[in-house]
N, C-alpha and C positions, 0 to 999 in steps of 0.2 A: 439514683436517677440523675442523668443527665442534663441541665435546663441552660446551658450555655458553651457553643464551641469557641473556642480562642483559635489563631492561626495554625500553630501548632499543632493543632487537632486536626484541624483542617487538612492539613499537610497531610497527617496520616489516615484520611478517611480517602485521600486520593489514593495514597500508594496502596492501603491494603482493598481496594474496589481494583486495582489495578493487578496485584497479588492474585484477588480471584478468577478476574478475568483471563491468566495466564498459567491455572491449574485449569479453566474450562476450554482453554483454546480449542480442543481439538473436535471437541464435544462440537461444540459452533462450527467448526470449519466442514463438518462431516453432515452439518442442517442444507446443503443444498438442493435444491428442488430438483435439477436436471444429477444422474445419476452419472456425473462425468470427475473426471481425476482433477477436479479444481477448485475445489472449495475454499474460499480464503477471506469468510468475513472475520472471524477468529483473529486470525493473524492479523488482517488490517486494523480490526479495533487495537489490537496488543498493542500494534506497531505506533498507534496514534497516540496513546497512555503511556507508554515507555517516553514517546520525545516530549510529553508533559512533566514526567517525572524526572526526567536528565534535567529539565530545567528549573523543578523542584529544588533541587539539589545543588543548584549553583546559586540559588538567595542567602544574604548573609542573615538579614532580617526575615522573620515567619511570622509579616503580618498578613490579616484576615487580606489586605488589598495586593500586598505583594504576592500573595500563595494564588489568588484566582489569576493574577496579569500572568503568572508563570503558565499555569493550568493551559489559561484563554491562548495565550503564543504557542507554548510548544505543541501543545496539540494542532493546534495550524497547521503549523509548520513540518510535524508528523504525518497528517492524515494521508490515509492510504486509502484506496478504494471509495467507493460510494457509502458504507457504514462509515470507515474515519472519516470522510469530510461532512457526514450528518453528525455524527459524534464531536465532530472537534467543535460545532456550531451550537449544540445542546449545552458544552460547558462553555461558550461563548455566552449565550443567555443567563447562562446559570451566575456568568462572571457579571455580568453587566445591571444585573437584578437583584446586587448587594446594595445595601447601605455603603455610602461613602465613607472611609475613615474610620468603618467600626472598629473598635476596640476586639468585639466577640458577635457572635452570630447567634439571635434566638431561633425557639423551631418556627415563630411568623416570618422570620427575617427569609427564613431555608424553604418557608414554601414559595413568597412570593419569590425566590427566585428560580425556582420550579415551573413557573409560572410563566415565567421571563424567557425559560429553556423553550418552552413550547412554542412560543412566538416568532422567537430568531430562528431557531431549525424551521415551523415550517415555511418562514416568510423565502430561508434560505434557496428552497427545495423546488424547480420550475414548477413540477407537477407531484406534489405530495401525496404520497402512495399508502392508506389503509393497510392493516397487519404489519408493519413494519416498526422498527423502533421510534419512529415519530409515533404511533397509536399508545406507545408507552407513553410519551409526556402530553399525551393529549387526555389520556385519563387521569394524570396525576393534578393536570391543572383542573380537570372537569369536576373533580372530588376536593378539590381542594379545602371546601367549603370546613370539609368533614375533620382534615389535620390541623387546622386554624386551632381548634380548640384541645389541641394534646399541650399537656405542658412538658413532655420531654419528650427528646430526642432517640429515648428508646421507644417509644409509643411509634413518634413518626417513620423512623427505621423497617419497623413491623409493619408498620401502614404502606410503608414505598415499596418493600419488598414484594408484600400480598399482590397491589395494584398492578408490579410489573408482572407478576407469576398469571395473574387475569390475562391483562392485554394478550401474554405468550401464549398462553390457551387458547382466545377468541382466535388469535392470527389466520388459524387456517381456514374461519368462518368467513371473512375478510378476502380472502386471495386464493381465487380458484389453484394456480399453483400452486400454494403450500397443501391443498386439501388433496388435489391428486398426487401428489409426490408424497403425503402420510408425512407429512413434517414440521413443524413448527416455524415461527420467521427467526433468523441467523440474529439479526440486528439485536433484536427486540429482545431474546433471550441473553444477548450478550449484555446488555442493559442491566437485564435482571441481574445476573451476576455481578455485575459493577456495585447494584444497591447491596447485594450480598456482603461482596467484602468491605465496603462502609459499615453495615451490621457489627461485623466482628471487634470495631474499632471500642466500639462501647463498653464489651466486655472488659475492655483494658489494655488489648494484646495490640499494642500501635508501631511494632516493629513489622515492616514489612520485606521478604524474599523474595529479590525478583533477579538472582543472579542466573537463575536456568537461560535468562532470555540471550547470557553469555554466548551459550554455546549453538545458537543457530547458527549452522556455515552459511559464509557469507557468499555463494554460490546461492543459496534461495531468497538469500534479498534483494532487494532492487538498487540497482548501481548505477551510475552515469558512464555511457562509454565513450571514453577518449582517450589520448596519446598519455600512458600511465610513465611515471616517473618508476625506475626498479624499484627505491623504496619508500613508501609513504610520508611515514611519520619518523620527526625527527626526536628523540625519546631520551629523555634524562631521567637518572634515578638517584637518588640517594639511600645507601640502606645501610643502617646500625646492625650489622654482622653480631650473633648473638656469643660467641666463642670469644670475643674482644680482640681479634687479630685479625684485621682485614686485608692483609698481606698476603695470610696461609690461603686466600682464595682468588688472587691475582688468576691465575693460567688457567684454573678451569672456568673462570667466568668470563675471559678474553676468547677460548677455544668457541664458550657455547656462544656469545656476541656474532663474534665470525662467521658461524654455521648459522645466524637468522639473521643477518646484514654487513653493511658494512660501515665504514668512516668508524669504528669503536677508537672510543679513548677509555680508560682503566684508572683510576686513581683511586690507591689506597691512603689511611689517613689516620692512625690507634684502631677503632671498630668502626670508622665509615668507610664504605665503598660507594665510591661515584662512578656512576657510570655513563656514555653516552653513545647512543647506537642508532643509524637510522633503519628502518625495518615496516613490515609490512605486518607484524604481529605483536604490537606493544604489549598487550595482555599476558601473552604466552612470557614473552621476555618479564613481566615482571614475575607473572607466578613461581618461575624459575629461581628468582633474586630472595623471593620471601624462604624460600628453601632456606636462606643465611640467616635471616634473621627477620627485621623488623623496617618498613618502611618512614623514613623520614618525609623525603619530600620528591615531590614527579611532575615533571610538564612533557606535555604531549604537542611537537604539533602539528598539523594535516603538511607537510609542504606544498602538497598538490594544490592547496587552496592555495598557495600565496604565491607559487606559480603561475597559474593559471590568472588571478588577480594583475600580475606582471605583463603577462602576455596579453589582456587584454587593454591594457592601459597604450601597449603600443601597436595594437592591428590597426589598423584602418576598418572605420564604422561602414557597413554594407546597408543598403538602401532596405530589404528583403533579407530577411535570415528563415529559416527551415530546424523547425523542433521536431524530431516524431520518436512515438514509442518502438519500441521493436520487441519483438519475443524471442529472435533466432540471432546469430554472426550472422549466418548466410544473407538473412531479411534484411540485415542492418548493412552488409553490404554492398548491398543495391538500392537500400534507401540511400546511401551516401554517393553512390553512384549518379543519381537523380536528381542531385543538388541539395540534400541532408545536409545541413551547418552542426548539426550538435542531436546522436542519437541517444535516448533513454530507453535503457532495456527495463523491458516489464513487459508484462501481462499476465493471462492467467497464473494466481497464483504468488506471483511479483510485483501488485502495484505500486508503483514511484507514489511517492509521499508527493504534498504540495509543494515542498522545499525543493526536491528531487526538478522539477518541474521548472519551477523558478530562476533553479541556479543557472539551467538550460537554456532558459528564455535571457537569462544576461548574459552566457557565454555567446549565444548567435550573434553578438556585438551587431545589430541592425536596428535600422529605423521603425521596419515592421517587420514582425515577426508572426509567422502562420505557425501552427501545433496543431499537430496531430495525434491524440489518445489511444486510438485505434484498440479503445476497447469499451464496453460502456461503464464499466467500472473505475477505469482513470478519469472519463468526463468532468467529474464535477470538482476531480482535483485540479483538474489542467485549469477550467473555467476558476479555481479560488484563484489560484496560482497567476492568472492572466487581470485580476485586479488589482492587484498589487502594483501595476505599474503606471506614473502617470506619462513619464515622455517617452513611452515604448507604444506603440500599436499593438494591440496582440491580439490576430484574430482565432480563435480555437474552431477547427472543422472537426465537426461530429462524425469522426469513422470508429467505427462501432470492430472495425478490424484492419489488421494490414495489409489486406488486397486492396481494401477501397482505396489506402493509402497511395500506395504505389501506383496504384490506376488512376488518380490524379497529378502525382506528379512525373508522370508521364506528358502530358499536359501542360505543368508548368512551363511561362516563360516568365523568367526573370526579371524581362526589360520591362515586362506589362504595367500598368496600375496597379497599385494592390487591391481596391475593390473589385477591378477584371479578374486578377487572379483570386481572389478569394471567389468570385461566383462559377469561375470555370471549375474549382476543386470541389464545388456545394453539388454541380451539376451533371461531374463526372462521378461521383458515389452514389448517389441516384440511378447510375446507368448499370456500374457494374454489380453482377453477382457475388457477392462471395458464400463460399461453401468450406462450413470445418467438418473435419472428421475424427473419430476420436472412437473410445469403448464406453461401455457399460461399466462400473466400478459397483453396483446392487442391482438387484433389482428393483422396477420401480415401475409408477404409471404413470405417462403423459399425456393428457387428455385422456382418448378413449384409447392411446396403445399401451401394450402393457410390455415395458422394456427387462429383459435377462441380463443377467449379469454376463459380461462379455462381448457384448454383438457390440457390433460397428453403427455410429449413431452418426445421422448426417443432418450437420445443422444447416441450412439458409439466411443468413444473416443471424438472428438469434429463437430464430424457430426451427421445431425436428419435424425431419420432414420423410427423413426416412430412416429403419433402424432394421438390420440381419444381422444375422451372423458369415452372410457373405455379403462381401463391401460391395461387389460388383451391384447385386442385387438392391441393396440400400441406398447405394450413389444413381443408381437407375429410376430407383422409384421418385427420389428427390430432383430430379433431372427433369421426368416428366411432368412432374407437378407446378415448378416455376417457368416449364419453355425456355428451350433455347434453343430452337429452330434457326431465329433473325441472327443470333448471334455466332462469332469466327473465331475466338481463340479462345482458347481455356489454358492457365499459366498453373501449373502445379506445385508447391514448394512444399520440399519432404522436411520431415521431423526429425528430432534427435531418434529416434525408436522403430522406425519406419521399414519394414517391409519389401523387399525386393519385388517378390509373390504376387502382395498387395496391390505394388504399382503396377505390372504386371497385369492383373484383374479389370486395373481402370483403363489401361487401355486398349484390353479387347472391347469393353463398351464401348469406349469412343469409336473405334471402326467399325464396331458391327451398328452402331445404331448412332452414333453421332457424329461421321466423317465432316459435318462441316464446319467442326471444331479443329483449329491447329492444333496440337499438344505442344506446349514448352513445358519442358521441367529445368526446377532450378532447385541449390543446396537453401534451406529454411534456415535448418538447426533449431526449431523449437520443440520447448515440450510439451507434456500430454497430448497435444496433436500429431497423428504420424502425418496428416497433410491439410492443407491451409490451401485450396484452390479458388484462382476468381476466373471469372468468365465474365468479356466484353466481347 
């Protein structure tokens, strides 16, 4: 029995909570309510835990205070989506609800800051939502009463486990969504799993594997777009050659250097090989090097970061700067068009962490800076993301998608005030439509319809409004349901996946039934969506 954690411990009830939550990723990502190709609470919690654990990892010391300050930032700093920035805020409380300077953690110490978790997420959260992973730390403080008197930390385990396995059952009692859609809440079960693999630490087994998360391409994670340097990182290695003659591998390792970069220098040494390459696949390059032998020593570094650092040292600061998300090139092309300073690709499926967010809002080198989320799942990163600064302005517009986006700044002027422009972009998203379209990926029920796997689903902002297996017919019935009679142009922006045929289908509607609609079509490039239309 267990009746006292140390840092060290601690450490490893993060990483293996973190271990399971990345054997259940997908399980989670596939809890969506709406029956659509974009599930991605899974990944965003992962996403939030892994930049906890990278910073895990760089403490020399593993005391109980340094293990929660790592936790409490990197997760910050990670959170993805609407789950990581409730989750980064959970181990925010959980950090802040220790004993100062403890030595070791008892199981009173670990509830009151269970307790502490409850408080901060939901003071965090504008409007806190029932069934969701805050229902988990609101039962665990509500019960609290009951773990106060376990004297070990397996008793409490078992106890935190049970209460989150409840909450995730209640959930659908809670949220009409979850109950017509026959599914559990995403958050909440990913929760569970976190207490899960804390569980496992007790038995003994406090090594944790988390190198799968290597091999996500970096095509599905979320990236800042701007003017890229050819190659990243600037990458030194040292390796102790195991044959003791680091000479016999001169030419094949300058051959394969050359083929993943350039600027390579080579130096052989008895059995060390040094190497130096800059490159766009540090990882790959080392895997390669361990073929010889055994690694000594490696620094990595971003050049793009220290780039970019340079060059803003010497722009000139702009009164007004422009952050928004984008989902597509094509989107992002025209948001730059527009007056975009600095685009973050993300959305469904891609949300920018709050760091992602951040680094965007000091690249806009301006006095005030407007950001756009343009999804409701980046919101409350963008909103962490926008405290963090105090001689920056930052005001965050709630577009919930990137028509609204682009439909206000259309709108923009520059020279304005920024309170003018900020109430012009609040007033133009209010006016315009936006409509997604996308497929069926199960079947499923929303509300009272009952959706097949396949048909074409037409959302209204974040309601379905209409769903066939002919788009015409689906984009018709969603058409007539929100009115657009008063309204002149309808802007289309196709998908990566998107349909000749399809497009094709919509605009025999437009002329047989809604001529007093323009059509413009333009290139998106996003996924899951074959089209992203607004209508003003």
């Amino acid at each position: 029995m267990i009746k006292e954690i140390d840092g060290k411990m601690l450490k490893a009830l993060f990483k293996k909570a973190t271990e399971n939550l990345l054997k259940n990723k997908d399980e989670i990502n596939a809890l969506n309510v709406f029956p659509v190709p974009d599930g991605d609470t899974g990944s965003n919690m992962l996403s939030t835990m892994m930049e906890g654990c990278k910073y895990l990892d760089r403490l020399d010391e593993e005391s109980i205070d340094n293990v929660l300050k790592a936790m409490k930032d990197g997760t910050l700093m990670g959170a993805r989506g609407n789950s990581g920035v409730i989750l980064s805020q959970i181990i925010r409380g959980f950090a802040e609800g220790a004993p100062k300077k403890a030595k070791v953690l008892t199981v009173s110490d670990f509830v009151r800051m269970l307790k502490k978790s409850r408080e901060v997420a939901y003071s965090a959260v504008m409007k806190p939502v029932e069934g969701t992973m805050l229902t988990v730390v609101r039962f665990l403080d509500e019960r609290s009463n009951e773990a106060m008197e376990y004297e070990s930390f397996d008793q409490l385990f078992d106890w935190m486990v049970n209460v989150a396995d409840e909450a995730v059952r209640v959930s659908p009692t809670m949220l009409d969504k979850l109950r017509e859609a026959g599914v559990v809440d995403a958050g909440a079960k990913g929760l569970y799993y976190l207490f899960q693999g804390m569980k496992a630490v007790l038995a003994g087994n406090l090594e944790a594997n988390l190198e799968e998360i290597v091999s996500v391409p970096a095509e599905e994670l979320p990236e800042i777009v701007y003017e890229d340097l050819t190659f990243q990182y600037c990458t030194e290695y040292i390796v102790r050659v195991s044959d003791g003659d680091a000479s016999k591998h001169y030419h094949d390792v300058v051959d394969y250097l050359n083929s993943m970069g350039d600027s390579v220098v080579v130096v052989t040494q008895d059995d060390l090989l040094k190497i130096h390459v800059h490159t766009n696949n540090p990882g790959q390059v080392l895997e390669e090097l361990l073929k010889k032998g055994e690694l000594v020593k490696a620094k990595i570094d971003n050049m793009k970061i220290q780039h970019e650092h340079i060059v803003s040292e010497v722009k000139e600061r702009k009164r007004i700067g422009i952050v928004a998300v984008s989902p597509g090139d094509g989107i992002s092309k025209i948001m730059r068009s527009l007056g975009v300073d600095q685009v973050v690709k993300g959305g469904q499926t891609m949300n920018p962490s709050t760091y992602d967010i951040k680094k965007a809002i000091e690249r806009a080198n301006a006095d005030n800076v407007f950001v756009f989320p343009n999804n409701p799942n980046i919101l409350l990163a963008a909103q962490q993301a926008a405290q963090d600064f105090d001689e920056i302005n930052v005001y965050v517009i709630p577009t919930n998608t990137p028509q609204e986006c682009l439909a206000a700044l259309i709108n923009y002027d520059p020279e304005a005030d920024p309170k003018e422009i900020k109430e012009v972009f609040e007033e133009t998203i209010e006016e315009v439509i936006p409509i997604s379209i996308t497929k069926a990926v199960r079947n499923s029920k929303v509300g009272k319809s009952k959706i097949k796997k396949g048909e074409y689903l037409v959302f209204v902002n974040k309601d379905l409004l209409g769903h066939s297996f002919d788009i015409k017919k689906a984009l018709d019935t969603a058409l007539k349901e929100v009115g657009v009679e008063d309204k002149e142009v309808m802007s289309i922006f196709t998908g990566e996946n998107f349909s000749e045929e399809d497009l094709e289908r919509i605009k025999e509607l437009i002329e047989e039934k809604y001529n007093n609609l323009e059509m413009e079509v333009y290139e998106g490039g996003q996924p899951h969506y074959p089209f992203l239309i607004s209508i003003e």
